[in-house]
Legacy VTK file of the C-alpha trace (Angstrom):
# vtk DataFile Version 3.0
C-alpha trace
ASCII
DATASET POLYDATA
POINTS 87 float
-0.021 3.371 10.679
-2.705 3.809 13.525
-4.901 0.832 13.172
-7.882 1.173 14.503
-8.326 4.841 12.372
-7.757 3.057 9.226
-9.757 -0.013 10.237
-12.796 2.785 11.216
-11.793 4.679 7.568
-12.713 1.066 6.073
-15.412 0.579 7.575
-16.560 3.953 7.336
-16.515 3.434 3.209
-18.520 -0.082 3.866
-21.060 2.198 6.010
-21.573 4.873 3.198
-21.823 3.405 -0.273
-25.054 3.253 -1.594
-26.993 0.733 -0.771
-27.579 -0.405 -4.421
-24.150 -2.059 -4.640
-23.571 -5.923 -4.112
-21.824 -6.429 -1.096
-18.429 -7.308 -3.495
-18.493 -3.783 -5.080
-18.808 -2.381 -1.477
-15.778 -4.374 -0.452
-13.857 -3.326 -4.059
-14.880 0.596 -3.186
-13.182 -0.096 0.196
-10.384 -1.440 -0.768
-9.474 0.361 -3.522
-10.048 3.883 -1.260
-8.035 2.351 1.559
-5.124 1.421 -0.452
-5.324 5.115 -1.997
-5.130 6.581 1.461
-2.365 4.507 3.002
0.023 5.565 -0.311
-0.659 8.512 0.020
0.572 8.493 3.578
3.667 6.903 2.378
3.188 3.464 3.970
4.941 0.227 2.230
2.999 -1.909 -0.136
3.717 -4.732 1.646
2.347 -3.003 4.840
-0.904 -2.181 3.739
-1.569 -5.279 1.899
-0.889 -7.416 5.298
-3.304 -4.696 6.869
-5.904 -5.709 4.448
-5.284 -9.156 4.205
-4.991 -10.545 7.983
-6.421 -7.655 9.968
-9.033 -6.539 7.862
-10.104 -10.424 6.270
-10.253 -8.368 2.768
-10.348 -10.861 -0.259
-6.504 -11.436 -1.130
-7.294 -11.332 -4.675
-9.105 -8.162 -4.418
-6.331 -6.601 -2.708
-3.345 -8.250 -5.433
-5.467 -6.666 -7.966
-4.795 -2.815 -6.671
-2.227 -2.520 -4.535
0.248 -1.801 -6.890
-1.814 0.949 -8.834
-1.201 4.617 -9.018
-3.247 7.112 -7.527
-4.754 7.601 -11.139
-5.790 4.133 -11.830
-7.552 3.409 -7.652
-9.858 6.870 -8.417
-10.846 5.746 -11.681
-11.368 1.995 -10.426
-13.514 3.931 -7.542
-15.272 6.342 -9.798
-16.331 3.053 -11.883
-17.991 1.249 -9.118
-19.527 4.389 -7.832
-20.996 5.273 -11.584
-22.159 1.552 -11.383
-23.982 2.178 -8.452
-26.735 4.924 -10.292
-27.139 2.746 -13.360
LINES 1 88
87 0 1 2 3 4 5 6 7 8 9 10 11 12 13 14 15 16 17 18 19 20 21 22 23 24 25 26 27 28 29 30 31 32 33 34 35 36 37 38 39 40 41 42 43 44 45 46 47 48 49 50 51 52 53 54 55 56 57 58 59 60 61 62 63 64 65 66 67 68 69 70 71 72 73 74 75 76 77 78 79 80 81 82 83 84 85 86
């Protein structure tokens, strides 16, 4: 896993969510799109959940909370929060 692209991916979903959600949405949308990615490029759990969790500073809890979902479950977490965003 390269790092600093997936650090700038994060980051790059904290940049472009609309500015209506709370700053713990933001992070959840983040998250939850980040862990998406980095399954579907086949990296371990365990992997991306360290990524998160000591280089990124993500909230642990956050992270237990989706890293083991499927594909299926982190879009419709992710379509959630966006819908939430243009009530």
């Amino acid at each position: 896993m390269n790092k600093t692209f997936m650090s700038g991916y994060y980051q790059g979903v904290v940049e472009v969510a609309p500015a209506s959600l709370s700053a713990a949405k933001v992070e959840e949308l983040a998250v939850t799109m980040t862990i998406q990615h980095l399954r579907h490029a086949g990296e371990a759990v365990t992997t991306i959940h360290d990524f998160l969790v000591d280089d990124l500073h993500a909230d642990a809890r956050l992270v237990s909370r989706y890293i083991n979902c499927n594909a299926d479950e982190l879009e419709t977490a992710q379509a959630r929060i966006l819908a939430s965003a243009f009530k």
